[in-house]
GUROVEX-560234 format. One record per residue (C-alpha): x, y, z. Coordinates in nm, 3 decimals. Layout:
# GUROVEX-560234
((X,Y,Z)) ...
***
This chain:
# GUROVEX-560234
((-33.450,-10.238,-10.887)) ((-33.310,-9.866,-10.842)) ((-33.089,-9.736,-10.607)) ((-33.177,-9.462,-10.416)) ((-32.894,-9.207,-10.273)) ((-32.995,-9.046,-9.957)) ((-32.819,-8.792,-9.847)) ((-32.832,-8.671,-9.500)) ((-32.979,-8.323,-9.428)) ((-32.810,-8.098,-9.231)) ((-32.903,-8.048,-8.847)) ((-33.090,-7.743,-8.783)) ((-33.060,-7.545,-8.546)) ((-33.333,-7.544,-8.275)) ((-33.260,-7.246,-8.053)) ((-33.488,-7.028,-8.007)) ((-33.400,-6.635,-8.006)) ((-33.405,-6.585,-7.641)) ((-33.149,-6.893,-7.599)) ((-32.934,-6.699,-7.904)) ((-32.980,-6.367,-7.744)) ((-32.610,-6.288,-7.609)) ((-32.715,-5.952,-7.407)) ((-32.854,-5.940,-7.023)) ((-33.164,-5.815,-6.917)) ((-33.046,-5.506,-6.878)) ((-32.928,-5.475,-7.208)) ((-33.234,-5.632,-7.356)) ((-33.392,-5.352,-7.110)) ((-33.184,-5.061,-7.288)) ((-33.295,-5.188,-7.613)) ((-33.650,-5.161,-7.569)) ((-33.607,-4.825,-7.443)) ((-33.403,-4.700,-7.721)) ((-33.701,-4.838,-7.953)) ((-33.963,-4.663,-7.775)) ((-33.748,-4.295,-7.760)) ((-33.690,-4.360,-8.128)) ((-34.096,-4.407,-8.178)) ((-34.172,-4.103,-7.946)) ((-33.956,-3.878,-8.173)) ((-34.076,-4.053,-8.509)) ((-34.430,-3.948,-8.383)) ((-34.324,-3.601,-8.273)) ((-34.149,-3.544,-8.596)) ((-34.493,-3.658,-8.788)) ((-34.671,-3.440,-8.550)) ((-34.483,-3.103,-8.644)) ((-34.510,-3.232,-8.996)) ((-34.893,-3.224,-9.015)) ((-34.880,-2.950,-8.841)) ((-34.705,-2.765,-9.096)) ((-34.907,-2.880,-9.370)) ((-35.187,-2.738,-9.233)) ((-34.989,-2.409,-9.194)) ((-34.909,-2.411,-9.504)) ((-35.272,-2.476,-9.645)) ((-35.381,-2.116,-9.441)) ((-35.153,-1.973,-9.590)) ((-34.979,-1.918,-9.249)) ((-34.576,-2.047,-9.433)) ((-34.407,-1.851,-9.127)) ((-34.618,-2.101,-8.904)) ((-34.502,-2.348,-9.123)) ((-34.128,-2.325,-9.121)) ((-34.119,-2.330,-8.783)) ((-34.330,-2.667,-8.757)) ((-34.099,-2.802,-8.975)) ((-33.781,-2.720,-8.817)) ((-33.966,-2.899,-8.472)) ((-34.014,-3.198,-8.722)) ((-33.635,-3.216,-8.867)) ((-33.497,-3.136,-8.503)) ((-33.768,-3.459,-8.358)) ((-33.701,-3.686,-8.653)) ((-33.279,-3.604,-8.622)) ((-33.317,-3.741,-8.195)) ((-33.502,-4.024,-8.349)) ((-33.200,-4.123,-8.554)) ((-32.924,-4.038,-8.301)) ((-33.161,-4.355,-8.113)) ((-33.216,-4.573,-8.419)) ((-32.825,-4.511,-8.487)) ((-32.785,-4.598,-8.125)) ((-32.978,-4.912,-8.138)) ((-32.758,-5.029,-8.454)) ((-32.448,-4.986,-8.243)) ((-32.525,-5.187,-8.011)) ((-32.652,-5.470,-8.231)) ((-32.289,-5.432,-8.392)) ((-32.096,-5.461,-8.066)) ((-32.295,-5.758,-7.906)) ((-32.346,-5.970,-8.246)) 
***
Protein backbone atom coordinates (compact mmCIF):
# COMPACT_ATOMS: atom_id res chain seq x y z
CA UNK A 1 0.00 0.00 0.00
CA UNK A 2 1.33 3.69 -0.82
CA UNK A 3 1.41 6.54 1.17
CA UNK A 4 -0.03 9.48 0.09
CA UNK A 5 1.36 13.09 1.35
CA UNK A 6 -1.27 15.68 1.42
CA UNK A 7 -0.38 18.81 1.81
CA UNK A 8 -2.70 21.46 2.84
CA UNK A 9 -3.57 24.27 0.35
CA UNK A 10 -3.39 27.57 1.29
CA UNK A 11 -6.66 29.60 2.35
CA UNK A 12 -7.82 31.89 -0.22
CA UNK A 13 -8.92 34.77 0.13
CA UNK A 14 -12.70 35.33 -0.34
CA UNK A 15 -13.22 39.08 -0.31
CA UNK A 16 -14.70 40.45 -2.78
CA UNK A 17 -13.38 43.95 -4.29
CA UNK A 18 -15.90 46.13 -2.74
CA UNK A 19 -15.02 44.52 0.86
CA UNK A 20 -11.04 45.24 -0.29
CA UNK A 21 -11.88 48.63 -1.56
CA UNK A 22 -10.16 51.00 1.21
CA UNK A 23 -11.69 54.46 -0.27
CA UNK A 24 -15.33 56.04 0.67
CA UNK A 25 -17.96 56.70 -1.55
CA UNK A 26 -16.86 59.78 -2.20
CA UNK A 27 -13.66 58.75 -3.26
CA UNK A 28 -14.99 55.87 -5.23
CA UNK A 29 -17.28 58.93 -6.55
CA UNK A 30 -14.07 61.05 -7.60
CA UNK A 31 -12.76 58.09 -9.32
CA UNK A 32 -15.44 57.53 -11.64
CA UNK A 33 -15.42 61.03 -12.51
CA UNK A 34 -11.82 61.28 -13.22
CA UNK A 35 -12.47 58.16 -15.66
CA UNK A 36 -15.18 59.73 -17.46
CA UNK A 37 -13.14 63.44 -17.91
CA UNK A 38 -10.27 61.27 -19.03
CA UNK A 39 -12.77 59.48 -21.78
CA UNK A 40 -14.36 62.91 -22.74
CA UNK A 41 -10.86 64.27 -23.64
CA UNK A 42 -9.63 60.83 -25.22
CA UNK A 43 -12.74 61.31 -27.53
CA UNK A 44 -12.15 65.01 -28.11
CA UNK A 45 -8.56 64.40 -28.88
CA UNK A 46 -9.76 61.54 -31.57
CA UNK A 47 -12.25 64.00 -32.72
CA UNK A 48 -9.69 66.85 -33.73
CA UNK A 49 -7.61 63.99 -35.02
CA UNK A 50 -10.07 62.87 -37.74
CA UNK A 51 -10.71 66.02 -38.24
CA UNK A 52 -7.37 66.79 -39.35
CA UNK A 53 -7.02 63.93 -41.49
CA UNK A 54 -9.63 64.97 -43.43
CA UNK A 55 -7.94 68.44 -43.66
CA UNK A 56 -5.21 67.13 -44.69
CA UNK A 57 -6.80 64.87 -47.50
CA UNK A 58 -8.32 68.53 -49.13
CA UNK A 59 -5.45 69.63 -49.12
CA UNK A 60 -6.58 72.24 -46.51
CA UNK A 61 -2.77 71.43 -44.03
CA UNK A 62 -3.43 75.03 -42.38
CA UNK A 63 -6.90 73.45 -41.33
CA UNK A 64 -5.02 70.68 -40.34
CA UNK A 65 -2.44 71.94 -37.93
CA UNK A 66 -4.79 73.58 -36.12
CA UNK A 67 -7.03 70.33 -35.62
CA UNK A 68 -4.17 68.81 -34.44
CA UNK A 69 -2.97 71.16 -31.93
CA UNK A 70 -7.00 70.84 -30.47
CA UNK A 71 -6.11 67.02 -30.46
CA UNK A 72 -2.54 67.24 -28.55
CA UNK A 73 -4.02 70.08 -26.20
CA UNK A 74 -7.50 67.36 -25.55
CA UNK A 75 -5.37 64.23 -25.39
CA UNK A 76 -2.57 66.25 -22.82
CA UNK A 77 -6.10 67.11 -20.17
CA UNK A 78 -6.80 63.50 -20.69
CA UNK A 79 -3.47 62.54 -19.16
CA UNK A 80 -3.23 65.26 -16.48
CA UNK A 81 -6.76 62.89 -15.42
CA UNK A 82 -5.37 59.44 -16.18
CA UNK A 83 -2.12 60.73 -14.22
CA UNK A 84 -4.56 61.90 -11.64
CA UNK A 85 -6.38 58.70 -11.33
CA UNK A 86 -2.85 56.82 -10.83
CA UNK A 87 -2.16 59.08 -7.89
CA UNK A 88 -4.69 58.34 -6.16
CA UNK A 89 -4.53 54.57 -6.62
CA UNK A 90 -0.84 55.13 -5.19
CA UNK A 91 -1.89 57.04 -2.08
CA UNK A 92 -4.93 54.81 -1.02
CA UNK A 93 -3.26 51.25 -1.96
Amino acid sequence: MESKVVTPKKEESKSSSKEMSKGSSGQNQKGVDIHKQAAKHHQEASKHHLDAAKFHEVGDHEQAAKSTVKAHGSASLASDASREDAQSHSIND
